[in-house]
N, C-alpha and C positions, 0 to 999 in steps of 0.2 A: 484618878476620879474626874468626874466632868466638873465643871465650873456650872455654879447655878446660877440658873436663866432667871433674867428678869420678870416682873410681869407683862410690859412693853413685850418683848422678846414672844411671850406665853401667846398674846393675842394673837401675834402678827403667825403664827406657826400654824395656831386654832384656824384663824381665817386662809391660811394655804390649804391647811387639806379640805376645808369647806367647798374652797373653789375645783376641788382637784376635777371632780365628776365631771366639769363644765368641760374640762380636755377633752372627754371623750366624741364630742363633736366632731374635733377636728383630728383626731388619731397621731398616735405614735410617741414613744420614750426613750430615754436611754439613761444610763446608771450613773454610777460613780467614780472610784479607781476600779481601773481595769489591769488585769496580770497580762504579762505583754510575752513571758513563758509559759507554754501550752502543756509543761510536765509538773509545775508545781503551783498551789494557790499559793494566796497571799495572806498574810496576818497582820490586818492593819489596825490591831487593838491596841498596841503602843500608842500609835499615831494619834488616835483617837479622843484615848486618857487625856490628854496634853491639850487639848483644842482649846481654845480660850474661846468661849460663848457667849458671855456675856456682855448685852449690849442696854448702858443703862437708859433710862428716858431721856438726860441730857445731855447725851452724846447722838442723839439721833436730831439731825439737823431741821429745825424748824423757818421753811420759807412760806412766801403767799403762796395761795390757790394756785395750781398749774394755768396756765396758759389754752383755754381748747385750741386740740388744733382745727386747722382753716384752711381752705386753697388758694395756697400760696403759689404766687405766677412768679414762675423762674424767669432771671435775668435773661436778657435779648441773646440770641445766638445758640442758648444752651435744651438741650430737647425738650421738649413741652410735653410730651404725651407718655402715659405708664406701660411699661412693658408688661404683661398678662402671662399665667399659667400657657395658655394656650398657645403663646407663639413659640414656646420651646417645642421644636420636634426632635422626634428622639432618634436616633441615626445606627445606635448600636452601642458594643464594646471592644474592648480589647485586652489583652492578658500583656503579665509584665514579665521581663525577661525572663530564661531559663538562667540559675547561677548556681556554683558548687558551693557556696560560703551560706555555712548553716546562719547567718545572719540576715543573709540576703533581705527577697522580698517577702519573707513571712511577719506579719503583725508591723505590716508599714501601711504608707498613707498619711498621716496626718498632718505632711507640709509638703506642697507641689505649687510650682508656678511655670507659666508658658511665656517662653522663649521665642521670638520671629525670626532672630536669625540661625536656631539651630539647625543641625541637620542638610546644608544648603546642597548635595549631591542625593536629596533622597528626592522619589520617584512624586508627580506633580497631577499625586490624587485627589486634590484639594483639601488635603489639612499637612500644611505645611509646618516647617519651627520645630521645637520639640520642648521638652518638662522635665525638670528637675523636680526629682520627687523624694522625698525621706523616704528609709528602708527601713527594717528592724526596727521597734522601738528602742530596744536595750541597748544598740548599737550606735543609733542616731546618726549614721551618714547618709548623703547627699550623694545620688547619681543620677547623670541623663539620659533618656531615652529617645527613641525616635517614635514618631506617629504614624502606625498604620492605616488605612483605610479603616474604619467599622464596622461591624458584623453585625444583623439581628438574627441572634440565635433563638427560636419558638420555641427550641424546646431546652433551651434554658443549660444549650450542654457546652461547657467552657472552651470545649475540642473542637468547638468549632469559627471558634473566633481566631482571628492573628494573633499575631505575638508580636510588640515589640522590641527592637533592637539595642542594643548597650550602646550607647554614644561615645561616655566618660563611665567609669568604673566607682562605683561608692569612694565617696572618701570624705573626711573631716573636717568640713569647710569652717569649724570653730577654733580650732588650732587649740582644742580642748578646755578651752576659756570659762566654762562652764559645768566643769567637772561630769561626778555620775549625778546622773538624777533618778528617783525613785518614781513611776508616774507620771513621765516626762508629758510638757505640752512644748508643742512649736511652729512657726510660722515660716513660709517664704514666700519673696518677690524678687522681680526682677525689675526696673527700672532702667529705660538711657541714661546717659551720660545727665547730670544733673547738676545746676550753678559751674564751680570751677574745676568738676571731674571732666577727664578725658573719654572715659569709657565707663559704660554700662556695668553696674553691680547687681551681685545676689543680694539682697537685705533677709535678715534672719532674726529671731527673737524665738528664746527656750528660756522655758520654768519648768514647775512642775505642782504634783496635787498639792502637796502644802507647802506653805512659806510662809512662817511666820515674821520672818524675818524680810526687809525690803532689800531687794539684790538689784544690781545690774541685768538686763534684761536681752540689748536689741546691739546690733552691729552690722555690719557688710563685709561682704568677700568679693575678689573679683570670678569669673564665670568658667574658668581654667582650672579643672576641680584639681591639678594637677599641685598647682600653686596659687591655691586660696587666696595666700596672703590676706586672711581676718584681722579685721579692725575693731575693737569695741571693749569689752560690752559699756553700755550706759544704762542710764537711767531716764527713766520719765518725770517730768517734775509733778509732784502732787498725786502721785496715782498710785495706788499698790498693785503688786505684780498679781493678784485676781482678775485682776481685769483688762491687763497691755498684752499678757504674752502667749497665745494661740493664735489664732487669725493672720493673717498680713498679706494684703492687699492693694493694687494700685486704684487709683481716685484720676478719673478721666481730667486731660491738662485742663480745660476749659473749664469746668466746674467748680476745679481748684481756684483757677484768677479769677472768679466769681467770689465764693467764701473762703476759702483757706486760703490764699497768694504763698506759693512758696513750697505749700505743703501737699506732696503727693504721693503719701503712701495712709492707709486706712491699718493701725494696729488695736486687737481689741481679746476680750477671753468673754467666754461663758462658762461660769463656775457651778457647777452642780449646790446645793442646797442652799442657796442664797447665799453665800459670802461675797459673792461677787457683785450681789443686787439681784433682782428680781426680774433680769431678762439679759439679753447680750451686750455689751458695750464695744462703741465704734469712736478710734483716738486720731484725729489726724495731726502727722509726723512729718516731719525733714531732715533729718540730720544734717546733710549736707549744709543746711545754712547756718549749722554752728563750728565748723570746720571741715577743713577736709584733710584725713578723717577727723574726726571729733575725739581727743586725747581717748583713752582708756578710763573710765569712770565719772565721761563725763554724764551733767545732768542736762537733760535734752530740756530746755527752758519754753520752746513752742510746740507748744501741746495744745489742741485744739476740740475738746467733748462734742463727739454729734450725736451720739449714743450713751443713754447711763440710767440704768431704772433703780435708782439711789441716788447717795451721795458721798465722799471720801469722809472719811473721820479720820483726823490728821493723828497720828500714833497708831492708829491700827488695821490692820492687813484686811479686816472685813468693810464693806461698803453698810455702811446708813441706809437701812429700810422702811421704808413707810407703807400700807397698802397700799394706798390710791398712784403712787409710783410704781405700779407693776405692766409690764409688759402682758398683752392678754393672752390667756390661754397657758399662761407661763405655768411650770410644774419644777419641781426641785430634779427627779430624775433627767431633765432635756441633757442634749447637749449638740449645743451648736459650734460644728468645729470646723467650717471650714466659708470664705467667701469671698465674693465677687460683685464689681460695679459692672455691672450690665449696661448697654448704648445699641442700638441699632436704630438708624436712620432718625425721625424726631421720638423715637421713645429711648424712655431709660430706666433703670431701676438699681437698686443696688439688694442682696439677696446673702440669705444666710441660708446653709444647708446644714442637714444635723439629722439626730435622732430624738423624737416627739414620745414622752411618755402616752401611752394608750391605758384607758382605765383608770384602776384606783392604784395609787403611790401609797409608798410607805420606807422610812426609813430603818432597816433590819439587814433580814436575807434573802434570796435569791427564793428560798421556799417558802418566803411570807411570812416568817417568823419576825414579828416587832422588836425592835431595842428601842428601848425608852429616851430619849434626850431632853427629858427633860432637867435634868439635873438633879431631881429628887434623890437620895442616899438613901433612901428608904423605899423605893421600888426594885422589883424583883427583876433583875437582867437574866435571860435565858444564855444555855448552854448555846453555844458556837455549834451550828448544824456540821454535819460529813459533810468533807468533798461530795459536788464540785457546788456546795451551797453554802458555804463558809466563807467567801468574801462580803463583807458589813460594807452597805451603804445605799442609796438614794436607789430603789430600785419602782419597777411598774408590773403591770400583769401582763400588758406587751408593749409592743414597738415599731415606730413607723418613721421609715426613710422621708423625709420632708424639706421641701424649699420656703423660706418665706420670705415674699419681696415687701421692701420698704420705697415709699417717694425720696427719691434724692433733695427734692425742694423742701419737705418736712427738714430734712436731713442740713440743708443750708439755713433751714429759719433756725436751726440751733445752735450752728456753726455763729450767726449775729445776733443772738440773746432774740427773738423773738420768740421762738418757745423754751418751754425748759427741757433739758435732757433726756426726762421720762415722757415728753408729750407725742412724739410718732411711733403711730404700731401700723402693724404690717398691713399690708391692704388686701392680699391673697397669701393664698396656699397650694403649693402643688408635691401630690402624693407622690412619691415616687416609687412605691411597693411592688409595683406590677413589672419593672424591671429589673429589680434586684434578681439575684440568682442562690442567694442563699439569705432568706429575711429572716426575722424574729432571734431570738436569743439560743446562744447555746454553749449551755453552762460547763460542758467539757472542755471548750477551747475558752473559755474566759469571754466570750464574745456578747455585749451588751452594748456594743456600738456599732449602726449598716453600714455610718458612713463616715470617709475623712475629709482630706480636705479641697478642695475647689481649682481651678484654674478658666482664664477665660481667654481667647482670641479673642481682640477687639475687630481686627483688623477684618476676618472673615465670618466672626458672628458665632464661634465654635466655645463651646463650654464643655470643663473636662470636669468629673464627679469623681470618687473615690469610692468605692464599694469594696469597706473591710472584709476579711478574712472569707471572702467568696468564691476565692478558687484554692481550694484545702486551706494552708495558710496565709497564703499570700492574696494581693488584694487586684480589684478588676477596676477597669479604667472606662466610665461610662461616658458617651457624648452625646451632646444635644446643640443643634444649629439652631440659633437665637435669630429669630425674626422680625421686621419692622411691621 
């Protein structure tokens, strides 16, 4: 049975779907748990049962008035100006390798990071290096690819894009540290050589839909998928795993010794129906400056909030909600899963890409059919629709592939307590619907997310997308050359 909701709880739910309509403005959604096998749903009514809900009035943290924000003039040296929808041009795509292992690239994406030195005998079309990408969901290994040129295909036919080339062969850069996961979320980066490391590591963090429980999270591998050798997992101090482990990103050096000194990697999640809080959260990380490596379990003590539309409630896995802490346009279906610090010339940005609920939201099924959460024992729960509408969770009427850029200086006033966690929203949006190749939902493949996860070239301005289950199962690799 569900745990009954408080009355706190009541309002703050009332006032989410009151706002939901106001999304329609800005377009696009995306769901909940997602089935990652295309031959069976999922039955996540157990799960469900068991959810602890309940959040009393004083457990939800009482601070002063937010902070408005303001324009804040970033430290000398570091870019001054925002980088805009428009100076992304969009360059094309590219298809991921051909493989014989029914695990391969079907239902991957959703941890990639770009590499400068890989690839160094590939041909000198201007996108150099090459990306470690996650495969299979169910699978969870790590392979690298090479960069082809890009193609724009008009007519949207996947045949006629490149393909790139197998670098390194899948393999298990967790040393299975992490067991199976049910719903798995995860993250990759690559970093140089950092403090008193010799060489360049993979950074990695995997959870999954629920956890109730707080687990070790985040570790590193070296880049020789041959011989990982994984280091970890740890912990974050103060944060539950809702909101550390999807995302993982590097945080440009110089912005770092500005706010965070030390700390340069960006980990964070967006958790579909508010457990997470009521928009994406952005953690900045070092490991390295607590060993090297840092034991197995340890707790990562430098942890840095630049992102958090809540607050931690110490014993429990969900984030403290308030309205006026929400992230705008937020809807419980989004899901923001993949991102990047953007820099070119004196502009900068840093951007989260995802899937935007479009229309009216509702927590049920896939055909519209409501399940009540509210906790009442005395309302009528409908029968579990047929395949392929029988997966229960945060859904919308549609859905759209989206970027949203944030000010990194908003981002540093929070990193030095001048705003609070919840006080910078995004400043633009940019659609990205008109290049997908396979949009909207499609409830035979399980498919109710466009997009996974992000990768960026600093060095040459080049930004790589994920665009789920767009080519039959497997996913297509979209680029945009970032302009000053």
């Amino acid at each position: 049975m569900f745990s009954r909701l408080s009355p706190v709880r009541l309002v703050i739910l009332v006032a989410i779907f009151c706002l939901l309509p106001l999304a329609c403005n800005l377009g696009t959604t995306i769901g909940d748990e997602e089935a990652v096998e295309n031959t069976e749903s999922v039955d996540t009514t157990e799960e469900f049962e068991t959810i602890p809900t309940e959040i009393t009035e004083s457990s939800i943290p009482t601070t002063e008035s937010p902070i408005p924000p303001t324009q804040i003039s970033p430290p000398e040296g570091l870019p001054t100006g925002l980088i805009q929808p428009e100076d992304l041009e969009y360059l094309g795509a590219f298809r991921l390798p051909e493989t014989g292992d029914e695990y391969g690239w079907g239902y991957s994406g959703y941890a990639m990071t770009f590499y400068p030195e890989g690839d160094p005998n590939g041909p000198e079309d201007g996108f150099p290096g090459s990306l470690y990408i996650l495969g299979h969901d169910q699978r969870q290994y790590i392979s690298e690819i090479s960069i082809p040129a890009p193609v724009v295909s008009n007519a949207k036919d996947v045949y006629e894009l490149p393909t790139a080339g197998t670098l390194q062969p899948f393999a298990d850069i967790t040393g299975g540290m992490f067991g199976e996961l049910e719903i798995p979320r995860a993250g990759l980066a690559y970093l140089p050589a950092q403090g008193s490391q010799t060489s360049g590591k993979l950074y990695f963090c995997w959870g999954q839909h629920f956890q109730f429980e707080r687990v070790p999270s985040h570790g590193w591998s070296e880049l020789d998928l041959s011989a990982p050798n994984p280091v970890g997992p740890w912990y974050l101090d103060g944060y539950t795993n809702y909101i550390t482990n999807d995302y993982l990103f590097e945080i440009p050096e110089e912005w770092a010794a500005a706010y965070t000194p030390g700390l340069r990697l960006v980990t964070g999640r967006f958790r579909d129906g508010s457990w997470g809080g009521l928009g994406p959260t952005l953690l900045a990380i070092g490991p390295w400056n607590e060993g090297d490596p840092p034991a197995p379990n340890t707790t990562l003590e430098r942890v840095v909030p630049l992102l958090l539309y809540g607050e931690p409630q110490p014993g429990n896995p969900e984030i403290g909600i308030q309205d006026d802490r929400r992230m705008e346009l937020y809807s419980e279906p989004d899901e923001w899963s993949g991102g990047a610090w953007l820099t070119a010339g004196e502009n900068s940005a840093m951007i989260l890409a995802g899937t935007k609920a479009v229309g009216e939201s509702w927590y049920g099924f896939s055909n519209g059919v409501v399940y009540p959460i509210s906790g009442d024992p005395d309302e009528t729960y409908p029968e579990v629709p047929p395949w392929p509408h029988d997966d229960r969770g945060w859904w919308s009427e549609e859905i759209s592939a989206q970027i949203i850029f944030f000010d990194p200086s908003e981002l540093g006033a929070v990193a030095t307590g001048a705003l609070k966690t919840w006080d910078p929203q995004p400043y633009a949006t940019l659609v990205l619907d008109e290049y997908l190749y396979d949009p909207g939902f499609d409830y035979e493949r399980y498919k109710r997310y466009l997009l996974g996860a992000v990768a960026f070239d600093r060095e040459n301005g080049i930004l790589y997308i994920v665009e789920r289950l767009a080519d039959e199962d497997r996913s297509l690799i979209h680029v945009f050359r970032v302009s000053s």
